[in-house]
C-alpha positions as protocol buffer text, in pm:
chain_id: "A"
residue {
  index: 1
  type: UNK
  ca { x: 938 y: 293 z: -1605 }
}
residue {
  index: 2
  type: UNK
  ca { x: 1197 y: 447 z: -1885 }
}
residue {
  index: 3
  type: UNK
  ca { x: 1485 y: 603 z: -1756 }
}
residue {
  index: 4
  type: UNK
  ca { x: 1386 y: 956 z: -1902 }
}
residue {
  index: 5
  type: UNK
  ca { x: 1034 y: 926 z: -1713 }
}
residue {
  index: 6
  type: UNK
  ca { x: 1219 y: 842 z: -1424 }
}
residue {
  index: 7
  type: UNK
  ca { x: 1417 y: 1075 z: -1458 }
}
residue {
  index: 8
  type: UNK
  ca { x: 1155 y: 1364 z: -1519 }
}
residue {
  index: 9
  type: UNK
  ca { x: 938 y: 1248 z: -1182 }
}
residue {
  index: 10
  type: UNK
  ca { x: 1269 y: 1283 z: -1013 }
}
residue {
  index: 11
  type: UNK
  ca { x: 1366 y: 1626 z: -1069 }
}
residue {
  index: 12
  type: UNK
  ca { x: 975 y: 1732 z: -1057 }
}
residue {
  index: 13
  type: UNK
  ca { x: 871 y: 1933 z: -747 }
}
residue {
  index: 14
  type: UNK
  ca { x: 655 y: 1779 z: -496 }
}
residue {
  index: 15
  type: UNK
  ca { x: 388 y: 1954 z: -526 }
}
residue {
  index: 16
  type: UNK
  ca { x: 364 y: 1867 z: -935 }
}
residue {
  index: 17
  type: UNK
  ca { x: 443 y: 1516 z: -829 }
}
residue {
  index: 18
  type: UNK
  ca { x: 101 y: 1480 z: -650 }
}
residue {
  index: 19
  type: UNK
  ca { x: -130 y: 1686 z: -905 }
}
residue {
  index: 20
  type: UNK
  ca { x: 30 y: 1446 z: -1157 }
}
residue {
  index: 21
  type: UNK
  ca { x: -107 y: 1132 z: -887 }
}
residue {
  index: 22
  type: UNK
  ca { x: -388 y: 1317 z: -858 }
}
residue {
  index: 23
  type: UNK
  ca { x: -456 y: 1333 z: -1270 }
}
residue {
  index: 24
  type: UNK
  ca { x: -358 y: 942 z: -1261 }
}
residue {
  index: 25
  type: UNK
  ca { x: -586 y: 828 z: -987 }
}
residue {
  index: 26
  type: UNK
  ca { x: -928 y: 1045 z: -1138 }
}
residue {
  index: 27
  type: UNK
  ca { x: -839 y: 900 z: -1465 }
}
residue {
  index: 28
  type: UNK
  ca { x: -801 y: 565 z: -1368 }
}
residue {
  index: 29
  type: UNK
  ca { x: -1162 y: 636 z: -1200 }
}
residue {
  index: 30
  type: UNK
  ca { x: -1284 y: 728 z: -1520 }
}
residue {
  index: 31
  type: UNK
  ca { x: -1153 y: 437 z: -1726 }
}
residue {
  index: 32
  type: UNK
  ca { x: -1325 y: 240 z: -1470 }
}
residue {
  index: 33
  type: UNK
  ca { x: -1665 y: 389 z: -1518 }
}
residue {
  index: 34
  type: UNK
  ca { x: -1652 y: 346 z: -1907 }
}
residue {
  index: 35
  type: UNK
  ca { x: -1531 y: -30 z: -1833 }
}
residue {
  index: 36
  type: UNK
  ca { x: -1815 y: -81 z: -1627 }
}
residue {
  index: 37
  type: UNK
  ca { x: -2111 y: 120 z: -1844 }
}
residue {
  index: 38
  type: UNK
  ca { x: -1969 y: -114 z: -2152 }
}
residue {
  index: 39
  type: UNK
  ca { x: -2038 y: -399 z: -1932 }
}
residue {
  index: 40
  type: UNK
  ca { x: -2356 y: -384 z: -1761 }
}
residue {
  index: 41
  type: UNK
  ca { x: -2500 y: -86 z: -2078 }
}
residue {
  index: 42
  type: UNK
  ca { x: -2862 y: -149 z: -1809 }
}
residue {
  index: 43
  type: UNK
  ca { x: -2649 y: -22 z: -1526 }
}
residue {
  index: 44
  type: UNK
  ca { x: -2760 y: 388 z: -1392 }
}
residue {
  index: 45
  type: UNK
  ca { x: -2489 y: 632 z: -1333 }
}
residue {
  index: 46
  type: UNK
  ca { x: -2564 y: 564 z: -989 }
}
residue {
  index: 47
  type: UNK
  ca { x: -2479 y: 244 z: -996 }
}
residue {
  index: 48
  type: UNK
  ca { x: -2184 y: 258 z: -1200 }
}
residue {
  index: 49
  type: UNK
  ca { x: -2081 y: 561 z: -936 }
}
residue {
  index: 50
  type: UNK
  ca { x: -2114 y: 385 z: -639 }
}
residue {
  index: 51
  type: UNK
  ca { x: -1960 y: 76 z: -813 }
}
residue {
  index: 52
  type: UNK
  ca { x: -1647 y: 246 z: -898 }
}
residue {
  index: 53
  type: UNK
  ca { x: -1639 y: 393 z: -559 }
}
residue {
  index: 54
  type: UNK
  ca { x: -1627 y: 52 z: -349 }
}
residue {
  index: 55
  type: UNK
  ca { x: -1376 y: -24 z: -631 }
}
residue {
  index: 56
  type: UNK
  ca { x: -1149 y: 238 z: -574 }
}
């Protein structure tokens, strides 16, 4: 991590400190569905849901 981000999630409250998780994790969710639908393009949503759920 750079010092100045470090030094921002430091001084952040906890409360911002988990929305910010919170943003990270639903994201990383996300990037993970696209991954997978450019992958397996015959895949459902459903599958690609449930997919990223045993993932994550």
């Amino acid at each position: 991590m750079h010092p100045e981000q470090e030094r921002i999630f430091q001084a952040m409250e906890p409360e911002k400190k988990l929305r910010v998780a919170q943003m990270l994790y639903y994201s990383a969710r996300e990037l993970k569905a696209a991954g997978l639908k450019a992958q397996n393009p015959d895949w459902s949503e459903e599958k690609i849901n449930n997919r990223v759920r045993e993932i994550f």
